[in-house]
N, C-alpha and C positions, 0 to 999 in steps of 0.2 A: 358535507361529504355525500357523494352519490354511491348506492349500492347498488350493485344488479344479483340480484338471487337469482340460480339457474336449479329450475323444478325438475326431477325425473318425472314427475305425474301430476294429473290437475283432478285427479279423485279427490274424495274425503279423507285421506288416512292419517294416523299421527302426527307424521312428519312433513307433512302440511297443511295438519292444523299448529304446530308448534312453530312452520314458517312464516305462518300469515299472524300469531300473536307478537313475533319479534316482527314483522312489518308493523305496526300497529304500533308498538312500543319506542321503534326507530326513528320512527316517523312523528313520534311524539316530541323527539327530543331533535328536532329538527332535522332528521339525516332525511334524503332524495332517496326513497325507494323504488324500484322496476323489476318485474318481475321475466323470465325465460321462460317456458312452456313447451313440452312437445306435443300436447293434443288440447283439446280442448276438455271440460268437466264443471266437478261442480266451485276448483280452487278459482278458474274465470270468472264465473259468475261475482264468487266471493272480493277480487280485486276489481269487478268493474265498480260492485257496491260502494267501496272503496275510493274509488277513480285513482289505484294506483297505475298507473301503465303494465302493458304486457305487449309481448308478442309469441309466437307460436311457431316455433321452428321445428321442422318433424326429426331432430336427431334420436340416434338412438342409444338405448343401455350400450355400456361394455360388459355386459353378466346377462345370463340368463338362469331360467328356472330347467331348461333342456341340455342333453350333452351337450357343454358349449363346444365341443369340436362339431359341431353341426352349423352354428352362429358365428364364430371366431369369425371369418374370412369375410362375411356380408357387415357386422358389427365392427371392426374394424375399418372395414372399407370404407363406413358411413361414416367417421372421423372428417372426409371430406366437409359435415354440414357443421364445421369448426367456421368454414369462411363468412355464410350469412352473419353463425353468431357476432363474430367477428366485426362484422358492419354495424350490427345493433349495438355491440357494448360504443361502439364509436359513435355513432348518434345519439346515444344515452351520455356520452362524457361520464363513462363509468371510472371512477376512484376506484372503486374494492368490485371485487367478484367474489361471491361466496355459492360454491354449492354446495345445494343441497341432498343430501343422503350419498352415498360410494357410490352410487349405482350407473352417472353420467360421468363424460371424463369430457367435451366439447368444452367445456365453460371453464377449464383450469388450463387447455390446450389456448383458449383464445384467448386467457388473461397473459399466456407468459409470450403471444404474440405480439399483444398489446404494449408491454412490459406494465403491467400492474398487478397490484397484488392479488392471489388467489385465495381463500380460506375453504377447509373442507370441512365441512359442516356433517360429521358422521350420526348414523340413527340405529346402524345397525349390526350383528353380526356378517350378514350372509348368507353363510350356507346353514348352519345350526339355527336361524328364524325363519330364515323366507325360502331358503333350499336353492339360495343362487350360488351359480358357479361364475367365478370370474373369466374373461377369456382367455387373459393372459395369466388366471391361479392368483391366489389370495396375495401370494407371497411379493411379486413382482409388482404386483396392482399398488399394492399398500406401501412399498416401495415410491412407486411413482407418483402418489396423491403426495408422500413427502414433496418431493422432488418439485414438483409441480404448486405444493403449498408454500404459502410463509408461512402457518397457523393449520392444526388442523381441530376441528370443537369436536369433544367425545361429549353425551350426554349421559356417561357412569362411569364409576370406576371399576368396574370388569368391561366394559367397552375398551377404554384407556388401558388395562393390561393385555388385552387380546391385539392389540394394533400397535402395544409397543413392543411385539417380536420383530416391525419391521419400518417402526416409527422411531425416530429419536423422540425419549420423553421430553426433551426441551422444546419439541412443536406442539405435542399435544397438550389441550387445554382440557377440562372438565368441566360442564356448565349443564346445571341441572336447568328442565326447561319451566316456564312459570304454570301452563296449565290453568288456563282459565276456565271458571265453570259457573255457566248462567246464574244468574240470580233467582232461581224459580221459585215460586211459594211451595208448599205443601197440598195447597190445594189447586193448581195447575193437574190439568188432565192429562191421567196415563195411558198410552195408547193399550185398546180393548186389546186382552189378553186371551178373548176366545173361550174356549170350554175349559181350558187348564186353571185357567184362576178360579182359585176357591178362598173364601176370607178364611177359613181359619186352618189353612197350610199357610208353612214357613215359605218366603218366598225368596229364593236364590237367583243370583242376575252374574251373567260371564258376558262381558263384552269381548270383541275381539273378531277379527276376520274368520273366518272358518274354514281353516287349514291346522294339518297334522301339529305343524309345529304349538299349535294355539292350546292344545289339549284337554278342548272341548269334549273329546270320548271320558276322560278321568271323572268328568264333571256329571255326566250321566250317569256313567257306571257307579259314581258313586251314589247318586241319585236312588238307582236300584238297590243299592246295599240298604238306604234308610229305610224305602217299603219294604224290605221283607223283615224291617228291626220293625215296622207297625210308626214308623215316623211319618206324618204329615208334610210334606215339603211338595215344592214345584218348584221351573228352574225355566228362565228364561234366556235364553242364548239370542243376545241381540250383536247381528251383524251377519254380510254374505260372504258367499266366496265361489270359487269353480263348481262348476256340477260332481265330480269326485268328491271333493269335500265335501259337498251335500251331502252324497249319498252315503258318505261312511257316514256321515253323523244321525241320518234315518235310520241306514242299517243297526247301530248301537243302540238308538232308542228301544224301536222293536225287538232286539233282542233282550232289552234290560224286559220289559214289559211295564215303560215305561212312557208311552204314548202319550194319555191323557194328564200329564206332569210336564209336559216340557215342551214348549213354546218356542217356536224361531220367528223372530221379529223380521228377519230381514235387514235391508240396512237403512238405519234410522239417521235423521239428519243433526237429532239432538237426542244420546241416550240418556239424558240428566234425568226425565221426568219416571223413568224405569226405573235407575240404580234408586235414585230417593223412594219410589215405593218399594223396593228389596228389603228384606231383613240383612243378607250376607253377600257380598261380593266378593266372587271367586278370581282368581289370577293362575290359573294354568297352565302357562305357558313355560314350556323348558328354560327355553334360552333367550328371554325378556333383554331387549340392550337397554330399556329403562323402564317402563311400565305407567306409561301414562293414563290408561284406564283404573291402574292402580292411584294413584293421587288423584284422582276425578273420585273416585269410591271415597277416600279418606275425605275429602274437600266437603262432599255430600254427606258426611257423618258416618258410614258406613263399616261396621267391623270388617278385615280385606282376611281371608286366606290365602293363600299364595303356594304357588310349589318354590322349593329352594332350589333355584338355578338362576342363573344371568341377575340382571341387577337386581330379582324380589327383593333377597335378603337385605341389601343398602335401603329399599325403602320399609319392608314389612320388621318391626322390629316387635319379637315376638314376646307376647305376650303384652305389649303396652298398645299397641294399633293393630293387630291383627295376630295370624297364627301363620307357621311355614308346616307345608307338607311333605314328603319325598314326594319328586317329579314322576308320574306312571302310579302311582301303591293311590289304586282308586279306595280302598278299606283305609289307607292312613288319613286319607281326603274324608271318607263317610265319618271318621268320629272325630274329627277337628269340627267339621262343623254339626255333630251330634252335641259337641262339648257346647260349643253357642248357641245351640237350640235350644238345652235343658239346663243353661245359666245366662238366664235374659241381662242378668245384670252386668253380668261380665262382658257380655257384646254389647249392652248399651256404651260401660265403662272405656270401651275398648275405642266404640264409634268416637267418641267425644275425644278421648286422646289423641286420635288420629289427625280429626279436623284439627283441632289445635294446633299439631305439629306442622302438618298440612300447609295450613295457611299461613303459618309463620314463614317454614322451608322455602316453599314454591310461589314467587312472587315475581311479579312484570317488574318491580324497581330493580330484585338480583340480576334475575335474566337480563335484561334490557342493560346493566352498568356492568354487567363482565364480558357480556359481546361488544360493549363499546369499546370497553379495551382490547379486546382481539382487536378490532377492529383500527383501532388506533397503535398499536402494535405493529402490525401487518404493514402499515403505509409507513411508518416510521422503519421498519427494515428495508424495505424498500426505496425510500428515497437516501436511508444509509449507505 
């Protein structure tokens, strides 16, 4: 079987690192993988290591982060770059198309050109994660990834309720992703943490891009609730984002008066050797469509707090791997992890529970034998 994955982006982010583990996995069990690309980054790099194929076609999202009535009419327009794809899935002798994240719509346009089958591989809400607007509105859009799918892969199930207002449930699949996470010793080196690190502060790590939705301010602010209880903690926020988002997240520091406590890494190419020196991994995020830096925490032994929204709750199960907070209530976040700070044994207990579940859950054998079956699914509807 030959696959062609069609990438919205060749960054680091989640949802291409959870594409390049299902290459990797596919590709294990003999399937032809080929990857789509509109820019070049660091996922290129990652498939040439590889010697999977790629090529780089500059299409564009159908959603934006700006009034999409500003975009509609040029993003639309760029549908035209449907025709190269179009040649490349033909020189690939592409079986399946599957893209990846809502965010491109070229790659499902050129499969049903093609007549093969398309699968939509969804990562995300939208608008309540990343603050996109569709051009043609959630409603239509979701609509026509049906339409346009045999299959489409949710990675939770609040994902899969939020898409079945416009999805028949008999398309959507649910397929938690495997989550791979280095093998590092404990004594692999941390990168220098600067004047924030002190050995005998608690040391708290939030991974995650540094955007509104991410709700890296709760994480400070709580931050500043422990100093004035006379709590020793630090907090490292590894990962970038817009200069906006920067600067809310300076301005929050400064105003906690919490400067010399909290550490921004920037963006790290492996945050393993971070989270394993942490005591507490934080999850913030309102509206998480799965929480992959959450099972990276658990996998690393890590007790996880979490706010209760979007999939936390499906993976933080409270009180045996971690704890849930209200989303925004930075004081209900200060003594969830006050409680794990001044019951060492309860966060060791918690960490170890986690891994366990962790690495039983989330494995390359699940991932890898239920996208086969989409994927064997999909061509079998189609040649029905």
């Amino acid at each position: 079987m030959r696959v062609v994955f069609v990438s919205h982006s060749g960054r680091a982010g989640g949802a291409e690192r959870a594409m390049l583990e299902l290459i990797d996995g596919l590709r294990e069990q003999g399937v032809v993988c080929s990857v789509l690309l509109r820019e070049k980054g660091w996922l290129t790099g990652e498939l040439g290591r590889r010697d999977v194929p790629f090529a780089i076609i500059p299409y564009r999202w159908w959603c934006s982060t700006r009034p999409y009535w500003k975009h509609r009419l040029p993003n639309l327009a760029a549908l035209v770059m449907v025709l190269p794809v179009l040649g490349q899935l033909k020189r690939w002798q592409a079986d399946v198309v599957m893209t990846n994240t809502s965010v491109v719509a070229v790659g499902a346009l050129a499969a049903l050109l093609l007549g093969k089958p398309h699968i939509w591989n969804i990562h995300e809400f939208g608008k309540a994660d990343h603050d996109l607007s569709f051009d043609l509105g959630i409603g239509l859009s979701s609509k026509l990834m049906a339409r346009l799918s045999a299959l489409v892969i949710v990675n939770s199930r609040v994902l899969e309720a939020f898409y079945a207002r416009h999805i028949p449930r008999s398309q959507l699949r649910v397929i938690y992703q495997a989550v791979n996470v280095l093998n590092r010793s404990a004594s692999d080196r941390v990168p220098e943490m600067g004047s924030a690190s002190v050995a005998t502060r608690h040391k708290l790590v939030l991974v995650g891009g540094i955007e509104e939705g991410k709700g890296q301010t709760d994480a400070i602010q709580a931050l500043g609730q422990l100093k004035t209880q006379g709590i020793q903690a630090e907090l490292a926020l590894v990962g970038t984002g817009e200069p906006a988002g920067l600067e809310r997240v300076k301005r929050t520091v400064s105003d906690c008066g919490v400067e010399s406590l909290v550490y921004l890494t920037g963006q790290v190419a492996d945050p393993g050797p971070i989270v394993r020196d942490s005591d507490i991994a934080l999850i913030c995020s309102r509206s998480e469509a799965f929480g992959r830096c959450t099972v990276e925490a658990m996998k690393l032994g890590k007790p996880v707090i979490g706010a209760r929204g979007g999939a936390t709750p499906e993976l933080i199960r409270e009180g045996f791997n971690g704890l849930l907070y209200a989303p925004g209530d930075y004081l209900d976040l200060a003594e969830k992890i006050k409680l794990l700070i001044e019951n060492p044994g309860l966060a060791k207990q918690m960490g170890e529970d986690g891994c366990r579940w962790a690495q039983e859950e989330f494995t390359m054998a699940k991932y890898v034998g239920k996208v086969l079956q989409v994927l064997e699914e999909a061509v079998h509807q189609t040649k029905g």
